[in-house]
C-alpha positions in Angstrom: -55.1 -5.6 68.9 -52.6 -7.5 70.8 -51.5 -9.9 67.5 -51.7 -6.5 65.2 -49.1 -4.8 67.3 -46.8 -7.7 68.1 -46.7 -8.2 64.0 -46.7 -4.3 63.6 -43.6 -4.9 66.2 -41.9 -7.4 64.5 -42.2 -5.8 60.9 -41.1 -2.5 62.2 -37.9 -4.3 63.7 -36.7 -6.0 60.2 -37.7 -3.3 58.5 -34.5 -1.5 60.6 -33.0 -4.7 59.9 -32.6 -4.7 56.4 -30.8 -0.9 56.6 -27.7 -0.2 56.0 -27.2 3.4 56.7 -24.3 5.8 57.1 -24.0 8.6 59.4 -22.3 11.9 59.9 -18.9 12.0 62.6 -16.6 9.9 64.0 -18.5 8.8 67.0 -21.8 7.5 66.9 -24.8 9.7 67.3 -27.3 9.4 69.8 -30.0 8.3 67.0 -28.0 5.8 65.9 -27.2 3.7 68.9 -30.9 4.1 69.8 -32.1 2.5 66.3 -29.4 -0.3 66.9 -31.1 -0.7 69.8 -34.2 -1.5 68.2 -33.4 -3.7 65.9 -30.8 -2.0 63.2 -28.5 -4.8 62.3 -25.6 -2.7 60.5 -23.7 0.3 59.9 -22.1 1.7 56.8 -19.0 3.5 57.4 -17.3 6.2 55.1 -14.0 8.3 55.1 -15.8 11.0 57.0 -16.4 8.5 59.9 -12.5 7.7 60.1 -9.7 9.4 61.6 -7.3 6.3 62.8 -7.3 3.0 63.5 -7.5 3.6 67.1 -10.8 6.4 66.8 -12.3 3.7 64.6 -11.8 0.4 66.9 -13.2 3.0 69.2 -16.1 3.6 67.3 -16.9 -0.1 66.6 -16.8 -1.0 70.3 -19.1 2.0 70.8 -22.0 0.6 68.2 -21.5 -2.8 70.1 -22.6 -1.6 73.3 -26.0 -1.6 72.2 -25.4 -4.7 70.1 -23.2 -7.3 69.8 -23.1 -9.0 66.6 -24.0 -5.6 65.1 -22.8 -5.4 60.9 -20.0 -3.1 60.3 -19.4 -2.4 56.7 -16.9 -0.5 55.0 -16.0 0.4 51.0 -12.2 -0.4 51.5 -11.4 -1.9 47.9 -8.0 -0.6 49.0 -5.8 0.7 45.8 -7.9 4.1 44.1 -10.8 3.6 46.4 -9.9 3.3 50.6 -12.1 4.8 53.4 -9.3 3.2 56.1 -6.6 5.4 54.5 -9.0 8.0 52.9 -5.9 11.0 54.3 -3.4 9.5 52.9 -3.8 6.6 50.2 -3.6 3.2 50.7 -0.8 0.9 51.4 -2.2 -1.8 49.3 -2.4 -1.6 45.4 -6.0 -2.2 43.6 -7.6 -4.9 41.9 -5.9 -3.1 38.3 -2.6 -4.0 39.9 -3.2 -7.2 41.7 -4.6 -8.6 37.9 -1.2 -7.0 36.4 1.1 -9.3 38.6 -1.2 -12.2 38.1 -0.5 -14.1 41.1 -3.1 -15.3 43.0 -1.5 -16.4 46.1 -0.5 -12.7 46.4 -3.7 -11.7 46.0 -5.0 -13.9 48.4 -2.3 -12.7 51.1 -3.2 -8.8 50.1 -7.0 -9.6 51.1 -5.8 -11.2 53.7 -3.6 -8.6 55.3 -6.2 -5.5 54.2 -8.8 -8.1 56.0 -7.1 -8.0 59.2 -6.6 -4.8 59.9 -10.4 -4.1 59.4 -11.1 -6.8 61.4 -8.6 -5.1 63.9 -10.6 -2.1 63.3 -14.0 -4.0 64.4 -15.0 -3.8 60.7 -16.7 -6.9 60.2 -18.2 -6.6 56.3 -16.0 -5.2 53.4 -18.3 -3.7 50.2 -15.2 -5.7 47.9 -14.3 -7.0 45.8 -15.1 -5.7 42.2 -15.8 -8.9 40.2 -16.4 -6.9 37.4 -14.6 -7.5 34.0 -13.8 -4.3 32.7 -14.3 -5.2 29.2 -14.9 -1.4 28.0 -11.6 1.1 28.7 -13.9 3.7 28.6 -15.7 2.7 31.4 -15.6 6.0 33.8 -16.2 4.3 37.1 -14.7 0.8 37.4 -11.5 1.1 35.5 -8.3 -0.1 37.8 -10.9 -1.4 40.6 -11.4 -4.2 38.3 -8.5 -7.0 38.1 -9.0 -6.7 34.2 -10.5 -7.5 30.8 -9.8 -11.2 30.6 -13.0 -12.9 32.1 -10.7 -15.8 33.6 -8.1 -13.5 35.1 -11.2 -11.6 36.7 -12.6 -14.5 38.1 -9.9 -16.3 39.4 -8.8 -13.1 41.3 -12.0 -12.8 42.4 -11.9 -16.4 44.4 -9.0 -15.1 45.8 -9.8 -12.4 47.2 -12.9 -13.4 48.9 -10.7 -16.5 50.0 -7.8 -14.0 51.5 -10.4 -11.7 53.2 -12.7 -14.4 54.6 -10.1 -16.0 55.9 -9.1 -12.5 58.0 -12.8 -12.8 59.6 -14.3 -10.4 57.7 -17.3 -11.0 54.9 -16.5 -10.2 51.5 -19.0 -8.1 49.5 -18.9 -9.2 45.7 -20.3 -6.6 43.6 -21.7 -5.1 41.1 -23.8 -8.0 40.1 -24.7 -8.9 37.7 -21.4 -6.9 36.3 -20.8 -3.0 35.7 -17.3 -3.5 33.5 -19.3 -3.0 29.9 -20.5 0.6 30.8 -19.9 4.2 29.5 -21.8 6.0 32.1 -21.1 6.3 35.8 -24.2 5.3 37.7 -23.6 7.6 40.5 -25.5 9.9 38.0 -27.6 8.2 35.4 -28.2 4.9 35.0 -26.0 2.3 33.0 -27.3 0.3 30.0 -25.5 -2.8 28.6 -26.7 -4.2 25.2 -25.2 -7.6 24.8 -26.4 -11.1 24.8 -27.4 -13.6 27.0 -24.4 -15.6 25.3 -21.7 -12.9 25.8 -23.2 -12.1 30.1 -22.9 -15.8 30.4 -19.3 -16.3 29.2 -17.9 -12.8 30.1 -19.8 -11.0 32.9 -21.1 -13.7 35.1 -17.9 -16.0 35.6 -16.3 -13.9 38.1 -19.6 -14.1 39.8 -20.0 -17.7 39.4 -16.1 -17.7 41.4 -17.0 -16.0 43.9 -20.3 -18.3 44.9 -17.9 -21.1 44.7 -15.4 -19.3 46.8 -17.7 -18.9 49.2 -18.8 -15.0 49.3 -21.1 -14.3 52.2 -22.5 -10.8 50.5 -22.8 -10.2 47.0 -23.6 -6.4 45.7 -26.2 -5.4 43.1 -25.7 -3.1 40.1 -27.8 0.2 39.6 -27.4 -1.0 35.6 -30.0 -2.0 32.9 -29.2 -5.2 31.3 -32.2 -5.8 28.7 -31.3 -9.1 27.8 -32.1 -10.0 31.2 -34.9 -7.6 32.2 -35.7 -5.1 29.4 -38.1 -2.7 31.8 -35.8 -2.8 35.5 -32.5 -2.0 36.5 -30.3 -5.1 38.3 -30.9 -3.7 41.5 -34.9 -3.9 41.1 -35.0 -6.6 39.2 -36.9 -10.0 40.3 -36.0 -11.8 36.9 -32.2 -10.8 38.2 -31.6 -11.1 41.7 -34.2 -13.8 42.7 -34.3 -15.5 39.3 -30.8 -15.4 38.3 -28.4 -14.8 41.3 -30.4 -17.2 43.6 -32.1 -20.0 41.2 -29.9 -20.0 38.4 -26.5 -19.6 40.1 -27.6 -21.0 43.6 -26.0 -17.9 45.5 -27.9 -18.3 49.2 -26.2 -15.5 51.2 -26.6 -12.1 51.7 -27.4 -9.4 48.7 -26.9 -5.8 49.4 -27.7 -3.1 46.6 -25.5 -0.6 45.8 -25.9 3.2 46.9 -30.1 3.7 47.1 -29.0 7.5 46.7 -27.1 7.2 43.5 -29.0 9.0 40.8 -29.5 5.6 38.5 -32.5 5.1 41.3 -33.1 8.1 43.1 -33.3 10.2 39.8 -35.9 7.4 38.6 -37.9 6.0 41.2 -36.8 7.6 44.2 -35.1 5.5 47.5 -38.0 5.2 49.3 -40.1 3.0 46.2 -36.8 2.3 45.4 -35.7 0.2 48.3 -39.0 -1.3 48.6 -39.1 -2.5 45.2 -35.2 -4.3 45.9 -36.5 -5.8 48.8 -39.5 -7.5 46.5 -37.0 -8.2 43.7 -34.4 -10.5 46.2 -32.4 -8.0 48.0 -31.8 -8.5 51.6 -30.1 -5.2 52.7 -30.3 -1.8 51.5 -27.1 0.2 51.7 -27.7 4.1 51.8 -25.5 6.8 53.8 -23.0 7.7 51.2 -24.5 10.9 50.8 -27.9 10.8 53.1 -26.5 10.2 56.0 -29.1 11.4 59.2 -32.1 9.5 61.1 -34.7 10.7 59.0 -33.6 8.6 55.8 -33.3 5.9 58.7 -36.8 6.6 59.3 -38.3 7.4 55.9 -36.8 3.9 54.7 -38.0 2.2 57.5 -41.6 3.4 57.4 -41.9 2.9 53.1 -41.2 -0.8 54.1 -43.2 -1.1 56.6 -46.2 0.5 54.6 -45.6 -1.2 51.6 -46.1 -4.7 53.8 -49.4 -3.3 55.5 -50.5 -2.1 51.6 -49.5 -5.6 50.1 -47.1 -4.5 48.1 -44.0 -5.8 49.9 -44.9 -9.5 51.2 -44.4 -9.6 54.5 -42.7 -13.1 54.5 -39.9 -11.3 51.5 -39.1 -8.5 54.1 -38.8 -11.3 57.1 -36.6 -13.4 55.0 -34.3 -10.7 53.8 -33.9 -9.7 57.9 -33.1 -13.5 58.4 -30.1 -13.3 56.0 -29.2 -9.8 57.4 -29.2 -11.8 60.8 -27.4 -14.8 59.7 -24.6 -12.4 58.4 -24.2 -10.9 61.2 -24.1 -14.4 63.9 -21.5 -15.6 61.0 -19.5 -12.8 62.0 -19.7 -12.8 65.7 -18.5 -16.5 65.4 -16.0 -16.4 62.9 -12.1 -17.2 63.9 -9.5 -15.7 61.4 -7.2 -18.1 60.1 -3.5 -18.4 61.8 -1.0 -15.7 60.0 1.2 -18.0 57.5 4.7 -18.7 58.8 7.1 -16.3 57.0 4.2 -13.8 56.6 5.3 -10.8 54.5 2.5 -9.1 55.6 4.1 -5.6 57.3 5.4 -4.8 53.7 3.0 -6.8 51.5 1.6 -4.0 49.8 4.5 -2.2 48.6 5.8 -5.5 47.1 2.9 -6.2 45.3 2.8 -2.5 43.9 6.2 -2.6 42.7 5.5 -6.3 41.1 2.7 -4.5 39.3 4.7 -1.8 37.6 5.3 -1.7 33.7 8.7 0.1 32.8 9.5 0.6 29.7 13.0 3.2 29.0 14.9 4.4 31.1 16.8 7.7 32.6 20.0 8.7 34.5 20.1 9.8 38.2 17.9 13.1 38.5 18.5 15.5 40.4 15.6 18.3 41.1 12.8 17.0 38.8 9.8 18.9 38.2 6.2 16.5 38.9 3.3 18.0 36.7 0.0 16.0 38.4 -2.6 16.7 35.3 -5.6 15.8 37.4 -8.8 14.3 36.1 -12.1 15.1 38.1 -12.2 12.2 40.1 -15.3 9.8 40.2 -17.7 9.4 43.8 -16.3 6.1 44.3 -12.9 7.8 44.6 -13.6 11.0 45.8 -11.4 13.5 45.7 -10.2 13.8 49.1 -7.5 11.1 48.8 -4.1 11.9 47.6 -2.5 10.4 44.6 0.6 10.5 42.7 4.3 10.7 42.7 5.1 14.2 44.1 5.3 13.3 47.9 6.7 10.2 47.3 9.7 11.7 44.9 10.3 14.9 47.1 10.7 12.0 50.0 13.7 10.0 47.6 14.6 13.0 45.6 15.1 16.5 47.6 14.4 19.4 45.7 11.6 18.2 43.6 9.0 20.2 42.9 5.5 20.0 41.6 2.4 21.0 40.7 -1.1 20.2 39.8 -2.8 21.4 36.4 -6.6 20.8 36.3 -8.4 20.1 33.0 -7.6 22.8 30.7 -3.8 23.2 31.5 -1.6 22.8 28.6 2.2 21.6 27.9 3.4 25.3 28.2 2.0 26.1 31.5 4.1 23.2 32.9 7.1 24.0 30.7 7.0 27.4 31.9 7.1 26.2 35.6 9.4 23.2 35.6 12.3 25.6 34.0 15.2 23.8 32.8 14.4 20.6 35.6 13.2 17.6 34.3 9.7 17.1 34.1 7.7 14.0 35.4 4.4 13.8 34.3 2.0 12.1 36.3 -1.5 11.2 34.6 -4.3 9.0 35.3 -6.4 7.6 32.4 -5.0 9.6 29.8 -6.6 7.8 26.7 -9.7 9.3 28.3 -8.9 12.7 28.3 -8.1 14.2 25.4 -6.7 17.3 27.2 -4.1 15.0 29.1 -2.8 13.1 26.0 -2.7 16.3 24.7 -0.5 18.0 26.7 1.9 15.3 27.5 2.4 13.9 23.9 3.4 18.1 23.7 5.9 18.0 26.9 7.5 14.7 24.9 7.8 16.2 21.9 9.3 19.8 23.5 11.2 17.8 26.2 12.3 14.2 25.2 13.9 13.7 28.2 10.2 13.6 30.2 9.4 10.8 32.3 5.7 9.7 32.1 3.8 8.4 34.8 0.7 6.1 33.8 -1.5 5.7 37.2 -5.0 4.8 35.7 -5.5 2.5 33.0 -2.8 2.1 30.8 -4.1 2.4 27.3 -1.8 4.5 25.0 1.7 3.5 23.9 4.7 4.1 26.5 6.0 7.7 25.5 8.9 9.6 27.0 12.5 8.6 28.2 10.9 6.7 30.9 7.5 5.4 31.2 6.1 3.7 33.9 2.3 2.1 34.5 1.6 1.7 37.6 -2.0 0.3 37.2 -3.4 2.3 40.3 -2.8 5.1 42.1 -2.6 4.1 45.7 -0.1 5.5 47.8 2.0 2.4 47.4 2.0 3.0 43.5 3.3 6.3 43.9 5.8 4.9 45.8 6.6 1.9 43.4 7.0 4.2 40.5 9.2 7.1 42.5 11.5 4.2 43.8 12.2 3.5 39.5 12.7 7.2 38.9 14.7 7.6 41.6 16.6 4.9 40.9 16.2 3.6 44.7 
């Protein structure tokens, strides 16, 4: 009885291990510090858990009292998706932007800098960066958090950034192996299929990858995706052929794997997170991340207890389970130990976001000193891994260079008159984001062109169609540097 509960014990505790779970507030909960307590090894974090820097180094130090080399991660790609500046945008461009200027020392010193002040923060894993080569412009959920469509820009950015971030103290996160950019479907509700070749993954999606292993990435993330041509019946995520066949054998890759969301509906809708996260565990994952939208102790639980079932059933060997708790572990002492590199003499760090924004703009045209204009946002429903609690655009940012400006926002639906009607006789600045996927938006701005020529258009997604209006500007992002990039050109600042 005494050997049954000391194993019972110990597979309880890296059961708890292998969790990474989110959790409601900005302080931690009761529950949570307990489970740390008994052997929880990390933390997701979310925009609802931040307020400030300060409340968030506060709430680090707080899960550290119970332990000290505990995992704090964080989705901050920066650019379009941030959780440190969820309030108010980010001041560092995204991956879109970084691939635009092409200049891998700067994108090694913008991972650096966004590195640090996590690591300020106690933020010790980042969930970045995307390595994934946005080969389809229609893809509705990577987009500008990729560095782009050429494979060898992709993957040489890739390098950097974990380079730049790693060298900050904090573990990068490489995701969404084995590569999400060749998708039409947002796994956050169904799940992703990519028909291509073993040929075309192994000279297209897996070279960033491949980077990235050599760069030394201490986390790499799994895709909720179906990629037949390497296992015909299981997505990535669940998949033994991928992660354990593929990412470790093939590629060599002997740190951490972390699956994406177990909540998104590409695996809950299917097989449901509890069989769900035992079956990653069995494929090769080490760490399940949940939390983005279950977020309380009894998913804690309920996870916890399917793995330590499935190990007393046989279906989850217990040695699998042990091993993945090891790597969560060894994570965790890497961090504990690891000394950022020395700030570069002549670091432009304070400002190195906005300089790398306004590097990354595309201008094409141009206008004479405005006075007054009118900024028509035409907003897109935003995807989860956005959200649409962070601001965007040029509004603020132009009222701030510009006084009297005036905007407003027009949903899906709005047309060229409604803006027309309200900008009056000002000029009007529209401000889009993806507009070659949106047939409305295209729409109604190739209609405010034609009735105005004098409009300035504002590209902030992926820049697809050809420049239109007096002045056109592609931004490549739309992080609150962007914005402020772009309303520097129209103000002529």
């Amino acid at each position: 009885m005494t050997v049954l509960a000391h194993r019972t014990d110990t597979v309880t505790r890296d059961a708890l291990a292998v969790l990474q779970p989110g959790f409601e507030g900005t302080t931690a909960p009761a529950w949570l510090l307990r489970r740390v307590g008994e052997g929880l090894t990390a933390v997701g974090l979310f925009g609802r858990n931040i307020a400030s820097p300060e409340q968030l180094a506060a709430l680090t130090a707080q899960l550290r009292t119970e332990r000290d080399d505990v995992l704090v991660a964080i989705d901050e790609e920066g650019g379009d998706v941030t959780r440190l500046e969820v309030r108010g945008g980010s001041s560092f461009p995204g991956n879109l932007a970084l691939g635009a200027v092409d200049d891998t020392a700067l994108t090694r010193e913008v991972a650096r800098e966004l590195g640090r002040r996590l690591a300020e923060c106690g933020v010790n894993l980042n969930w970045a960066p995307s390595a994934d080569v946005n080969s389809n412009p229609d893809n509705p959920v990577i987009g500008v958090r990729s560095f782009g469509a050429d494979t060898h820009l992709a993957a040489r950015h890739t390098a950097a950034y974990v380079e730049g971030l790693q060298a900050a103290g904090v573990a990068a996160c490489t995701k969404h192996f084995p590569g999400h950019g060749d998708t039409n479907v947002d796994s956050h509700h169904a799940l992703p299929r990519i028909d291509v070749d073993l040929d075309i993954l192994q000279a297209r999606e897996l070279v960033p990858f491949k980077a990235a292993i050599e760069a030394g990435t201490r986390a790499v993330m799994s895709a909720h995706i179906l990629v037949p041509a390497l296992d015909p019946t299981r997505p990535a995520t669940l998949s033994p052929q991928i992660l354990t066949g593929l990412l470790r054998r093939e590629l060599g890759y002997e740190g951490l794997i972390v699956t994406d969301g177990m909540e998104m509906h590409a695996i809950a809708g299917t097989y449901g997170i509890e069989r769900g996260s035992v079956l990653a565990i069995a494929a090769g994952a080490d760490a399940i991340c949940v939390g983005g939208g279950l977020a309380d102790e009894a998913t804690v639980l309920r996870l916890r207890d399917a793995l330590v079932a499935a190990v007393r059933e046989g279906a989850l060997p217990e040695e699998r389970l042990a091993d993945a708790a090891a790597r969560v572990r060894a994570l965790a002492a890497w961090t504990r130990g690891a000394r950022p590199d020395a700030q570069p003499e002549g670091s432009r760090a304070s400002g190195i976001g906005l300089t790398a924004a306004r590097r990354a703009l595309l201008v094409t045209g141009s206008i004479k000193p405005l006075t007054g204009p009118y900024v028509a946002t035409l907003a897109p429903v935003a995807n989860i891994a956005v959200g649409d609690e962070t601001p965007w655009g040029v509004a603020a940012e132009l009222a701030g260079l510009l006084p009297g400006t005036a905007s407003g926002v027009y949903p899906q639906g709005a047309s060229a008159g409604d803006i027309l009607a309200a900008a009056g006789d000002r000029t009007v600045v529209a401000v889009v984001r993806d507009a070659h996927r949106h047939p409305w938006m295209a729409e109604a701005v190739d209609a405010l062109v034609a009735a105005r020529p004098d409009t300035v258009v504002v590209e902030m997604g992926l820049p697809r169609t050809e420049p239109r209006g007096v002045l056109y500007i592609a931004t490549h992002g739309a992080s609150r540097v962007c914005g402020r990039a772009a309303a520097e050109v129209i103000a002529g600042a």
